[in-house]
N, C-alpha and C positions, 0 to 999 in steps of 0.2 A: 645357214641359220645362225653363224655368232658361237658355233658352239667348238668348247676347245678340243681337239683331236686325240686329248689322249683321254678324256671321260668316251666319245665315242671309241673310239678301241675297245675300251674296257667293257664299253654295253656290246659289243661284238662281241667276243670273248665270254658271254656269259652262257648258262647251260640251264633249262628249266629243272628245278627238282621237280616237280610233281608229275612226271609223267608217268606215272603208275595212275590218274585219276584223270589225264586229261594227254588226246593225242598229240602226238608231237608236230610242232611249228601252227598251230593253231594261231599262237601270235609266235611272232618271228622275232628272238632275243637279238639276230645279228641285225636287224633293223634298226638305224640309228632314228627314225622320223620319228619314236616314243623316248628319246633326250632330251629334256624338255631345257629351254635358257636357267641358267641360276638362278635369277628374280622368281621363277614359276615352280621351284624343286620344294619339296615338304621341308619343311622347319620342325613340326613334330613325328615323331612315330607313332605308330598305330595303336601301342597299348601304352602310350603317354599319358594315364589319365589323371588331373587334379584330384586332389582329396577335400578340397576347400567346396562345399558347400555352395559360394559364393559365385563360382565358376565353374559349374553346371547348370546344363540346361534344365529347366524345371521340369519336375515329374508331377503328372496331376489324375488324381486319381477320380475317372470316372463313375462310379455306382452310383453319385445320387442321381445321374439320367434315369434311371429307370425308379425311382421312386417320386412323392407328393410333397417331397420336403422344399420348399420353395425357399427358405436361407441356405441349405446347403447347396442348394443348384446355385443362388445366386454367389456361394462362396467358389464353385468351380471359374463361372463366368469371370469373375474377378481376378482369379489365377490365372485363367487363360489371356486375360486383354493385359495384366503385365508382362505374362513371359511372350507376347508378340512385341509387343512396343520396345521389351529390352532387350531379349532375342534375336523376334523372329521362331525359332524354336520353341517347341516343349514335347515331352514324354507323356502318354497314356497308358495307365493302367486298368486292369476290371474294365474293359477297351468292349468284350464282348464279341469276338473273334474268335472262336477254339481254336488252341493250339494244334489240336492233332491236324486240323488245315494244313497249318506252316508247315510241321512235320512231313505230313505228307507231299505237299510241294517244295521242299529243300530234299526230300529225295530225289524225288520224279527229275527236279531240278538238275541235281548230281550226275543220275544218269543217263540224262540227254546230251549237257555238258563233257561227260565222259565219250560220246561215240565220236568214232571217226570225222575229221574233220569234211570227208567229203558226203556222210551223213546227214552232215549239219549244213553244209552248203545247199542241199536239195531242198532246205524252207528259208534261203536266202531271202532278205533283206533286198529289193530293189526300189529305186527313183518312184519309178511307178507303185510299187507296192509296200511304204513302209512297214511294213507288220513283220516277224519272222527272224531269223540269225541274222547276228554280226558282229563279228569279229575288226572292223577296222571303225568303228563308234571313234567318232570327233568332237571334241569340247574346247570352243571357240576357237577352232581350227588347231587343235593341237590333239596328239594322238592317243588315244586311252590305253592303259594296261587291262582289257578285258573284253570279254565275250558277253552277249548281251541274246534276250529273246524278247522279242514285243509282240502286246496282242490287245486288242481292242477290247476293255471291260464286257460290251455288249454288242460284241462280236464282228463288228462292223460299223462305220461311218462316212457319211458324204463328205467330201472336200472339193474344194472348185481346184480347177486340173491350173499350171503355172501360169496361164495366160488368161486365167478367172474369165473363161466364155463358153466354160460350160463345165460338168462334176463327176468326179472320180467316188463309184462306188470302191471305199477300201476295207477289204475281211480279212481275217485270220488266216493263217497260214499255221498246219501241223503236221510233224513229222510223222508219216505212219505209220511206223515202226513201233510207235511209242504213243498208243492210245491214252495210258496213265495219265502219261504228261496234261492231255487236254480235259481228263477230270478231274485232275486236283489241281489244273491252273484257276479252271473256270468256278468250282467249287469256292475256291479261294477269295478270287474276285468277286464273286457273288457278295460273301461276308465282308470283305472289307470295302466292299461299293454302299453296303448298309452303315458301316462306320465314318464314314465319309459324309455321307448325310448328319448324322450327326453331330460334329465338327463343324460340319455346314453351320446350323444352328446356332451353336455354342460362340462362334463365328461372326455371324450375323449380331447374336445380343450382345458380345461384346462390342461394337460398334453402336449399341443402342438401336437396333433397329429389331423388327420382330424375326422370330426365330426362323421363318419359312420365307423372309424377305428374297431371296437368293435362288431358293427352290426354282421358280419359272427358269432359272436360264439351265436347268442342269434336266428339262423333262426326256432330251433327247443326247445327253451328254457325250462329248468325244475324249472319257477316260482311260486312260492305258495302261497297261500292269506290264512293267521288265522286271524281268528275271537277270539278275548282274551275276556273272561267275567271274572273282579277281584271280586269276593263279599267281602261285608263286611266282617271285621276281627276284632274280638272282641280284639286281642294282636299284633297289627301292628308292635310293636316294637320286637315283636320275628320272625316274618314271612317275607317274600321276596314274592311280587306276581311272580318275575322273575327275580332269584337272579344275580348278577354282571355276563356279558358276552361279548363277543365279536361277530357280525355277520357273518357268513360264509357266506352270499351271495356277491354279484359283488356290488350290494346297497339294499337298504332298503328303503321303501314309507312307511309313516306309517298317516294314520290320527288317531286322540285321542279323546275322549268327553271332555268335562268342567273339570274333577273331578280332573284331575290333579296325576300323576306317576312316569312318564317318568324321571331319571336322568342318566344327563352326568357325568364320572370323569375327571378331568381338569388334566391337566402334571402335576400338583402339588400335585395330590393324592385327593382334593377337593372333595365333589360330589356337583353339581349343578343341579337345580330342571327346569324340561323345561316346560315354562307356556302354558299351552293348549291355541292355538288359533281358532276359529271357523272354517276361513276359509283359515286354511295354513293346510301344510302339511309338517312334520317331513324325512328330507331324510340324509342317513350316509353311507358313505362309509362300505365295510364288506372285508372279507378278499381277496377276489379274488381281488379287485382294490389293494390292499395293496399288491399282487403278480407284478401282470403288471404293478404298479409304479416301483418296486422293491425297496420299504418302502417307499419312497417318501412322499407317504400317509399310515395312519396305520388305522385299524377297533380299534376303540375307544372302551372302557368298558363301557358297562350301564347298569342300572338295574331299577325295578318297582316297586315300595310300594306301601303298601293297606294302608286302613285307617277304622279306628271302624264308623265311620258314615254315604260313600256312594261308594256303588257298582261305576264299572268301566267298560267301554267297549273300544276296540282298535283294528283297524287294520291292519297289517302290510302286505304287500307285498314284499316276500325275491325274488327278483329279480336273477335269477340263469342263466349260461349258459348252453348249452347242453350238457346233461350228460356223452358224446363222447367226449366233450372238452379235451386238454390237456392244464390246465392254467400255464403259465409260463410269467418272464418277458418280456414286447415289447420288441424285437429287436433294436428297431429304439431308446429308451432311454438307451440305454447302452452302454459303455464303457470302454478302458483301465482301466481309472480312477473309472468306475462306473459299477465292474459286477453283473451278476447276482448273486440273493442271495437265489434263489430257485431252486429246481429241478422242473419239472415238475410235475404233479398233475394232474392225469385223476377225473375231477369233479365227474363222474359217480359214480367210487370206492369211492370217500372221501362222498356224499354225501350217500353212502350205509351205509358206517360204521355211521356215524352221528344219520341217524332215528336206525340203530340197537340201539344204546346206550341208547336211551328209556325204550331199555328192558333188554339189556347187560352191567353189567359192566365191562368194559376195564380198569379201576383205574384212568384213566386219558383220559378225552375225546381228541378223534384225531383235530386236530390244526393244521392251516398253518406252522405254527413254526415246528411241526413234519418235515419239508420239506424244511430246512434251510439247504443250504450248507455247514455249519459248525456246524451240529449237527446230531448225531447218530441215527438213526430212524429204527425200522421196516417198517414205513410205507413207506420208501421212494421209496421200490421197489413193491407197490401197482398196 
């Protein structure tokens, strides 16, 4: 891999502190294949955060959703269609979500995370069945620092099987041992599948288009809720918990603990560190919006860093349309002057080849870009 022999030694050599909270070799510190090349190593640390105003991601406070006040809604819409265009990101508050949720699924989370790794191998992650543990999570082929649990918002979704000739019913998968786990996951999902929709919305009118524009393609949605557990990392500076990417969902809900991860890259190539707030919640545009703008908006690059002195918990909500979907530009924003820049894109397929790649490698993970009208693709006739 190009990489120099005495940084792998040294990630050899390394010993997890937190194994009082998580079993040991879950991930495997003498494994050099989480050394990532030096062009791809974090340049900030995890609690690197600006104090300038200016370089933060914006915070915008939802309450007047639920009220008649029709300037203050339109002053939310306005917040939101700047901080995507300049983002990509922004932060929600008065979000409508109870905390005691999170609370309760960053326990349940803990102690699932916490049991034996051959535990957690028994709701394994397979080819066939992405839902479930995993501990060897790939991001564009390069190796995460982290444990991971997925589960289908509602419960379950068709996908057409790799040779799209016929469909994979895919369900949840839960440990039995740990009933909790699946009522304050689903609990969880439940509320933040409601916030979601509403974003949707908010979404939609910033685009100028009506608020429930969007709604038909999500009536049978293929949304997913992970649970991320980052442990400690004894060589933070060689590892990625979740190296630079781009989201393929429609958006992203993500809440964070304290510990602090999460970074944005700025148009300037920057990376900026996004400060965990208690009671906000992290939402970004992913590649399907960056379709139906037809760029207008773009799914931004981010990435995750660990740190040698405290575990990390996060969970995101990849907001997906129906897997039947065909995503392409709105009609309604298009023009002469302004065509399409996509083919079409049956989410079904693109999200099949996506979980294959966990276990295939293609050389190059599949990408809305693959489906640019002025670029050569195999996938284009997907």
């Amino acid at each position: 891999m190009g990489l120099e022999d005495s940084l792998v030694d040294k990630f050899r050599e390394a010993n997890l502190k937190d194994e009082s909270t998580l079993a040991p070799r879950a991930l495997d510190p003498t494994d050099p294949t989480f050394v990532l090349d030096p062009e791809f190593r974090r340049k900030v640390k995890h609690d690197e955060f600006l104090d300038c105003l200016d370089d933060q991601i914006p915070v915008i406070d939802l309450t007047p959703l639920g009220t008649n006040d029709e300037e203050a809604l339109g002053n939310v819409i306005a917040k939101v269609r700047s901080a995507v265009e300049e983002w990509g990101f922004f932060q929600v508050v008065n979000h409508g979500v109870p905390l005691e949720l999170i609370d309760r699924l960053e326990k349940e989370a803990v102690a699932f995370f916490s049991l034996p790794l051959e535990e957690k191998k028994k709701v394994c992650r397979t080819f066939d069945l992405p839902t479930g543990y995993n501990n060897a999570e790939l991001t564009k082929n390069h190796r995460d620092w982290k444990e991971v649990f997925d589960l289908i918002v509602r419960g379950s979704i068709v996908l057409p099987d790799e040779s799209n000739t016929t469909h994979v019913h895919v369900f949840n998968q839960w440990p039995q041992n740990r009933p909790a786990l699946r009522e304050a996951a689903e609990a969880y999902a439940k509320s933040a599948e409601q916030l979601a929709f509403r974003i949707l919305g908010l979404l939609s009118r910033s685009l100028g288009l009506p608020a429930e524009y969007f709604h038909k393609y999500f009536e049978y949605h293929a949304s997913r809720l992970r649970l991320n557990y980052y442990p400690v990392c004894a060589v933070p500076d060689l590892a990625l918990g979740v190296s630079r990417h781009k989201d393929a969902s429609a958006l992203t809900i993500l809440v964070q603990d304290e510990v602090g991860g999460l970074q944005v890259r700025r148009k300037g190539g920057e990376w900026i560190a996004v400060k965990p707030r208690r009671e906000a919640f992290v939402i970004n545009v992913g590649a399907v919006f960056q379709v139906w703008s037809n760029d207008r908006w773009k799914s931004i690059e981010h990435q995750v860093v660990v740190n040698e002195n405290r575990a990390r918990l996060s969970f995101p909500l990849f907001f997906n349309p129906c897997p039947s979907v065909d995503v392409e530009p709105a009609p309604e924003i298009l023009s002469e002057s302004n065509p399409a820049r996509y083919y079409p894109i049956n989410w079904g397929l693109f999200m099949r080849k996506r979980y294959d790649g966990n276990f295939k490698q293609y050389g190059e993970d599949i990408q809305i870009e693959h489906f640019a009208v002025n670029r050569v693709s195999p996938y284009q006739h997907l």
